[in-house]
PyMOL Python script that loads the backbone (N, CA, C, O; Angstrom):
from pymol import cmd

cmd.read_pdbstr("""\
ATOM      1  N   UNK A   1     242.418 116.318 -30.774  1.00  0.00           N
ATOM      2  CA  UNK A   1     242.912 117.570 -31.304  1.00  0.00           C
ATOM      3  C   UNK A   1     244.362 117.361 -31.729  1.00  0.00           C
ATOM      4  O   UNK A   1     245.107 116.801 -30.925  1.00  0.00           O
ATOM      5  N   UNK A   2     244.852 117.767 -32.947  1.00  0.00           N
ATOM      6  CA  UNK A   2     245.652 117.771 -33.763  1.00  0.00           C
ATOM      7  C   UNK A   2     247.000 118.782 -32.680  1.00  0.00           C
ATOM      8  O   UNK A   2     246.464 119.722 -32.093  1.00  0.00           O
ATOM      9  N   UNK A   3     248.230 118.682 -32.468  1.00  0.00           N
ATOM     10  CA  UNK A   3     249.047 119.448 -31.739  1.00  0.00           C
ATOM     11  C   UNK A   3     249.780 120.498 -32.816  1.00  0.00           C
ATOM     12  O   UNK A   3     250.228 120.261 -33.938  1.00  0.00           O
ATOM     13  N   UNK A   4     249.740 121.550 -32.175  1.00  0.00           N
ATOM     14  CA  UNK A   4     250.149 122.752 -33.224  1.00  0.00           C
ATOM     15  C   UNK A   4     250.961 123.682 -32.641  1.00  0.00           C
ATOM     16  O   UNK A   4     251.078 123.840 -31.425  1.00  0.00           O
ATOM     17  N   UNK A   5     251.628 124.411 -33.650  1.00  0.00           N
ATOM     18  CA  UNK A   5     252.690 125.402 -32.575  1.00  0.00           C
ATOM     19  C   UNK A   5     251.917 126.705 -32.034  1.00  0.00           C
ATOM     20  O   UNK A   5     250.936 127.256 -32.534  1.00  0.00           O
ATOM     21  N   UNK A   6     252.454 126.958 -31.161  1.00  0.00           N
ATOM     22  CA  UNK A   6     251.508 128.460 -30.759  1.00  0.00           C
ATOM     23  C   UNK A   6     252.445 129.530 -30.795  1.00  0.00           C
ATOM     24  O   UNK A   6     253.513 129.323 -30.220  1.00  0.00           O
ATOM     25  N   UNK A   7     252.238 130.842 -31.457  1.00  0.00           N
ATOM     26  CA  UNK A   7     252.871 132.107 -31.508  1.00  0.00           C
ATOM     27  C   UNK A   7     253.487 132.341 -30.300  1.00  0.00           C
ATOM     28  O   UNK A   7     253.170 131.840 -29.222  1.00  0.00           O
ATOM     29  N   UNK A   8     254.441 133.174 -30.534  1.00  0.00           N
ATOM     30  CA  UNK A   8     255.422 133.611 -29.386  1.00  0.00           C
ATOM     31  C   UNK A   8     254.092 134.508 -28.496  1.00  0.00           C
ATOM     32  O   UNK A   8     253.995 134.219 -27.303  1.00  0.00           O
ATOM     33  N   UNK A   9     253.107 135.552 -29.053  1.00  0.00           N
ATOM     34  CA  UNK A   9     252.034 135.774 -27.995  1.00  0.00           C
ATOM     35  C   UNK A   9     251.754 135.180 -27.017  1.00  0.00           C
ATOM     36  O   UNK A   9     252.017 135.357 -25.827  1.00  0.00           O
ATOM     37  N   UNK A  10     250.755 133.862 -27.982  1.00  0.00           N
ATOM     38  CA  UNK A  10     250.060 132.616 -27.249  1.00  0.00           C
ATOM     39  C   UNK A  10     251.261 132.411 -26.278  1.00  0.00           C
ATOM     40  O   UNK A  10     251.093 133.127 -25.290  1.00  0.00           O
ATOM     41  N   UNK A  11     252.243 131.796 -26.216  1.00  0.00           N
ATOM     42  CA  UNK A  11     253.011 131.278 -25.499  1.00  0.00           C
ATOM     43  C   UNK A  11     253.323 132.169 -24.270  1.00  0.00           C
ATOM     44  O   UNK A  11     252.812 132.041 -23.157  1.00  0.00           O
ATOM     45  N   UNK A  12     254.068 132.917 -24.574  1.00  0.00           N
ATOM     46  CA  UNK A  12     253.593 134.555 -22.894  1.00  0.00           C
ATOM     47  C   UNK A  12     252.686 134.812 -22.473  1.00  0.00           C
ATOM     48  O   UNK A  12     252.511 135.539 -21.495  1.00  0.00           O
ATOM     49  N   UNK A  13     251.474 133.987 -23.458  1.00  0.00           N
ATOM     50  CA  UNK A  13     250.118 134.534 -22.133  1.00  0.00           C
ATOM     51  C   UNK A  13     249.966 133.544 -21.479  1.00  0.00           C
ATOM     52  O   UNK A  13     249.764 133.675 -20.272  1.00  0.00           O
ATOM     53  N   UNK A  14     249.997 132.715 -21.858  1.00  0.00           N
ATOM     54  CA  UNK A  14     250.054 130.683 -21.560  1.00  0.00           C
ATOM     55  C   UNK A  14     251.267 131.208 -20.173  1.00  0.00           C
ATOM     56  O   UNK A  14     251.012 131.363 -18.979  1.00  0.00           O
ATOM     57  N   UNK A  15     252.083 131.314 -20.622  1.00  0.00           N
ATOM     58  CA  UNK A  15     252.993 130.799 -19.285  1.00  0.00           C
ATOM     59  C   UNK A  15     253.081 132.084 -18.250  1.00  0.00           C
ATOM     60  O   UNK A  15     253.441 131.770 -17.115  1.00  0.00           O
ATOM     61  N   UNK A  16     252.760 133.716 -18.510  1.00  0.00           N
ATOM     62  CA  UNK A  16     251.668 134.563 -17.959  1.00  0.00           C
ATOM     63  C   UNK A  16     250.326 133.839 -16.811  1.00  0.00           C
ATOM     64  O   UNK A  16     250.500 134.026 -15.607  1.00  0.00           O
ATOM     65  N   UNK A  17     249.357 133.235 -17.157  1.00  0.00           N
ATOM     66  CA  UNK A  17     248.908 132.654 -16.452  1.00  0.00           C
ATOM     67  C   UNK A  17     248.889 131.661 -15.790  1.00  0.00           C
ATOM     68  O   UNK A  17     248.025 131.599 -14.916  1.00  0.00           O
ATOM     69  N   UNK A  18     249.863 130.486 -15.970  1.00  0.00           N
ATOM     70  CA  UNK A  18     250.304 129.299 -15.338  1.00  0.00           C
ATOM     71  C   UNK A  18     250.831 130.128 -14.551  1.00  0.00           C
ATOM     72  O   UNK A  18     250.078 129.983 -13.588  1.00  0.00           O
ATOM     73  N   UNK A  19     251.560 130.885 -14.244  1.00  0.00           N
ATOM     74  CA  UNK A  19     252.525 131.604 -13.314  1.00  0.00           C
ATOM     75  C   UNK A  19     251.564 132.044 -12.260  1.00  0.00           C
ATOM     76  O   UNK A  19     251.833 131.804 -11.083  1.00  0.00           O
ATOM     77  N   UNK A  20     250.227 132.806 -12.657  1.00  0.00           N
ATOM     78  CA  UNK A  20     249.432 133.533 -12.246  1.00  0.00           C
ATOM     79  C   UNK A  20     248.812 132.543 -11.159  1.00  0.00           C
ATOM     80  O   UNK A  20     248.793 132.816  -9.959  1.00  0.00           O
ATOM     81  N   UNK A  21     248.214 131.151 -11.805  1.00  0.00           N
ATOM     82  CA  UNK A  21     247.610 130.313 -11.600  1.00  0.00           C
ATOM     83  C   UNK A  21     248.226 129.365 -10.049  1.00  0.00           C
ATOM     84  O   UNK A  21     247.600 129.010  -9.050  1.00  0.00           O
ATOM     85  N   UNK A  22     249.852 129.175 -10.467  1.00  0.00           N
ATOM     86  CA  UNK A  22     250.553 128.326  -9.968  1.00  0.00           C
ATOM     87  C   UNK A  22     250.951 129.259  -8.533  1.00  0.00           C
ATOM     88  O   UNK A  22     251.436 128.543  -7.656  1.00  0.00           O
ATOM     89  N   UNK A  23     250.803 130.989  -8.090  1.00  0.00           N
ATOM     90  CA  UNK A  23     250.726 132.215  -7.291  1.00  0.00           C
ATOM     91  C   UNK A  23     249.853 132.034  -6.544  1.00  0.00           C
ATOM     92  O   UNK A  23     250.097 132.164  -5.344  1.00  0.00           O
ATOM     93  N   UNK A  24     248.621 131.696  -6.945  1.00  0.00           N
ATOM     94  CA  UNK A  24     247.494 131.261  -6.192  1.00  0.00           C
ATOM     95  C   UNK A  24     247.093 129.725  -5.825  1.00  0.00           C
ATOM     96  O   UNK A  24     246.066 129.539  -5.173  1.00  0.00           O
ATOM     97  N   UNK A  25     247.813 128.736  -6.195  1.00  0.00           N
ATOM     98  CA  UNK A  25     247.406 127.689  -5.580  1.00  0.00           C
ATOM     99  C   UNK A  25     246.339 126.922  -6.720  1.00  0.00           C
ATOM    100  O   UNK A  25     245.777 125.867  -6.425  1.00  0.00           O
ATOM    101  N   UNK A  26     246.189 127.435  -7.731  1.00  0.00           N
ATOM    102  CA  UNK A  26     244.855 126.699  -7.748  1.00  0.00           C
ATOM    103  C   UNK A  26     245.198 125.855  -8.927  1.00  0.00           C
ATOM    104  O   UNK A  26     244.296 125.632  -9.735  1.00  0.00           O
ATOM    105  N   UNK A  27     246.772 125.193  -9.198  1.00  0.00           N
ATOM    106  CA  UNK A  27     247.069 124.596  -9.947  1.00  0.00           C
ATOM    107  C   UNK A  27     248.481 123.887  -9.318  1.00  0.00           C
ATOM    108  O   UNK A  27     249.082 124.479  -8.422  1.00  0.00           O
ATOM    109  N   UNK A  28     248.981 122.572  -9.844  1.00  0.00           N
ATOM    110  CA  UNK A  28     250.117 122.750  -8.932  1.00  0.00           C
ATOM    111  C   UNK A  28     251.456 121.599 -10.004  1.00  0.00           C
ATOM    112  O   UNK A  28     250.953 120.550 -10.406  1.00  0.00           O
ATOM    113  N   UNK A  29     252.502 121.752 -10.271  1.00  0.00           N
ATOM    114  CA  UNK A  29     253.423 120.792 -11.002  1.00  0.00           C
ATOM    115  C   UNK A  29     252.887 119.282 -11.173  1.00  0.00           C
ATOM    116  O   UNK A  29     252.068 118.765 -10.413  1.00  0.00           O
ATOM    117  N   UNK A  30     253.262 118.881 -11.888  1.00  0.00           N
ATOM    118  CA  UNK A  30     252.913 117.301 -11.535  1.00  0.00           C
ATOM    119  C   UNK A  30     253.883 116.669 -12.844  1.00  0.00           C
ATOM    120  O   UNK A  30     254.193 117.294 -13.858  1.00  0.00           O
ATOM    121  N   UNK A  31     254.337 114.956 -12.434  1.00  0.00           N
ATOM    122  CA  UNK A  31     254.648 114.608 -13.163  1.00  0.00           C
ATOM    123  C   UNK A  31     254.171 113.016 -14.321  1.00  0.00           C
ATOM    124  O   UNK A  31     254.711 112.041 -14.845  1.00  0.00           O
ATOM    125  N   UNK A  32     252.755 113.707 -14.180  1.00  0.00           N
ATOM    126  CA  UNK A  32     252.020 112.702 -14.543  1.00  0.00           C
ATOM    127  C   UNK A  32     252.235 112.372 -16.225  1.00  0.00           C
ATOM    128  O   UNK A  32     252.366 113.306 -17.016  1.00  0.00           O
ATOM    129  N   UNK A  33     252.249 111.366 -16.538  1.00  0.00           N
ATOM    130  CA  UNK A  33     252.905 111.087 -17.927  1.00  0.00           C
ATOM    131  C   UNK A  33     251.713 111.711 -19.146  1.00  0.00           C
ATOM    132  O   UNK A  33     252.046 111.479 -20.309  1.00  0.00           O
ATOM    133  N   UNK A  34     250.484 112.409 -18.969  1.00  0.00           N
ATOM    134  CA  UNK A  34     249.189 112.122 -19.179  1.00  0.00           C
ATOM    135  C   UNK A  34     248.808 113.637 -19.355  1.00  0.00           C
ATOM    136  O   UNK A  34     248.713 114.044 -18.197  1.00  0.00           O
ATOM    137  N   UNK A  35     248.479 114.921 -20.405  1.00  0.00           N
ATOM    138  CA  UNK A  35     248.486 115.765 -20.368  1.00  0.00           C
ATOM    139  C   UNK A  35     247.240 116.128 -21.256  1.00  0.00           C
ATOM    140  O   UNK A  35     246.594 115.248 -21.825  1.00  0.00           O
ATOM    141  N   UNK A  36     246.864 117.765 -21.371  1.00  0.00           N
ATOM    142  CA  UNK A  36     245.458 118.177 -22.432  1.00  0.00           C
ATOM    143  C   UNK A  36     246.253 119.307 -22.886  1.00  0.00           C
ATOM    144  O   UNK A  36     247.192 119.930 -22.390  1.00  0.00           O
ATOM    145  N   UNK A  37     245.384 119.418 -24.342  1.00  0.00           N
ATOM    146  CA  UNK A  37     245.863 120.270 -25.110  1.00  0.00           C
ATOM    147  C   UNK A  37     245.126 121.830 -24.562  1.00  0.00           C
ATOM    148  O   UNK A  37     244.206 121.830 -23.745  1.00  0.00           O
ATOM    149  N   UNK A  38     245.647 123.001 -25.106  1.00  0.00           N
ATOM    150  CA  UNK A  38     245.554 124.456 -24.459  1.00  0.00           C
ATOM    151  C   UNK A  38     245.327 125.176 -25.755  1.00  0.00           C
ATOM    152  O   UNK A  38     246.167 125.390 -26.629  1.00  0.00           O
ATOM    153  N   UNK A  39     243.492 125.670 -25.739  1.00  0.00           N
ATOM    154  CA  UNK A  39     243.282 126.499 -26.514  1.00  0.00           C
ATOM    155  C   UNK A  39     242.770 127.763 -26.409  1.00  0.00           C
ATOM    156  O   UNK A  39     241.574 127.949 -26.188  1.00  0.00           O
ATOM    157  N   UNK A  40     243.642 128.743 -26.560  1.00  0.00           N
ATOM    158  CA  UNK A  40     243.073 130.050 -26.213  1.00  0.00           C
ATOM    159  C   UNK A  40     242.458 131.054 -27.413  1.00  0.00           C
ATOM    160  O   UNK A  40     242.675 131.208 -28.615  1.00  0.00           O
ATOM    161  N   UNK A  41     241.253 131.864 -26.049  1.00  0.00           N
ATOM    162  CA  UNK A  41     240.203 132.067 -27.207  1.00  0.00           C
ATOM    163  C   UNK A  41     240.123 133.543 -27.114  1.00  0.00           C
ATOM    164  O   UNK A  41     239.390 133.950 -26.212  1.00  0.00           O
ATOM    165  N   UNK A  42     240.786 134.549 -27.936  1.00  0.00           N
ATOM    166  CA  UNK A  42     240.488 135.597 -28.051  1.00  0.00           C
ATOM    167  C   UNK A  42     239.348 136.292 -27.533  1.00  0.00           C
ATOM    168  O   UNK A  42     238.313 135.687 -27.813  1.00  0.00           O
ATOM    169  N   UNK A  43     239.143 137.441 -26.818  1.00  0.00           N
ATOM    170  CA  UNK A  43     238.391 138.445 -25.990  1.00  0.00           C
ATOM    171  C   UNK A  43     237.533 139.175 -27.003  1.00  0.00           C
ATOM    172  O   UNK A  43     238.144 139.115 -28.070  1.00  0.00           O
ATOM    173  N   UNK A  44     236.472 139.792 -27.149  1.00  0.00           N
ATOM    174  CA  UNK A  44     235.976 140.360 -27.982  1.00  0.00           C
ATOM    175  C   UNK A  44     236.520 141.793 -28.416  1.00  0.00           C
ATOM    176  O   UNK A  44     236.366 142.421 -29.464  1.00  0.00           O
ATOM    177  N   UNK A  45     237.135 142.056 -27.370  1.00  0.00           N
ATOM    178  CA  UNK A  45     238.533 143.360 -27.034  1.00  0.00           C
ATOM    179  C   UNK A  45     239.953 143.320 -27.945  1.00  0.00           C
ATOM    180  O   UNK A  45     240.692 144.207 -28.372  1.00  0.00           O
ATOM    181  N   UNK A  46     239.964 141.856 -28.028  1.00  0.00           N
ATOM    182  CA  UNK A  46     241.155 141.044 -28.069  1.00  0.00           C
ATOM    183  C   UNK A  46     242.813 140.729 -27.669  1.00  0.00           C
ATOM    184  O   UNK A  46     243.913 140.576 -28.201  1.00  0.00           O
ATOM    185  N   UNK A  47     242.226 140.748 -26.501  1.00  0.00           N
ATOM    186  CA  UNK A  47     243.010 140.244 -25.514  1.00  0.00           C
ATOM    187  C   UNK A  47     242.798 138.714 -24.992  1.00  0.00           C
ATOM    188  O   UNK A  47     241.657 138.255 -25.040  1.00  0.00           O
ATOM    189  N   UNK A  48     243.513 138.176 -24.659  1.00  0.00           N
ATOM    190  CA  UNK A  48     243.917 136.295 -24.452  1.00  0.00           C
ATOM    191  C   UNK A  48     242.859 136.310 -22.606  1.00  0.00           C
ATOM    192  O   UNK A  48     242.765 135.278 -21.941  1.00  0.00           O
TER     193      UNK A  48
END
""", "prot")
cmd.dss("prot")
cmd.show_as("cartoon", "prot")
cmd.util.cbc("prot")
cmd.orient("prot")
């Protein structure tokens, strides 16, 4: 996958849920040199 910029949205919901994510444990920092790309997929509502 090609790397692309993401809207100021995308980006507050992105770091919105890392926050969310990183609250509960079920994700955690790392400094592994080695990363995946983040694609978010609109709600049928449309909400992230």
């Amino acid at each position: 996958m090609a790397p692309y910029r993401m809207s100021a949205s995308e980006l507050n919901e992105l770091k919105k849920q890392l926050e969310e994510l990183l609250d509960k444990k079920f994700i955690r920092p790392s400094v592994s040199p080695w990363g995946a790309p983040v694609l978010l997929v609109k709600k049928k509502e449309g909400s992230m």
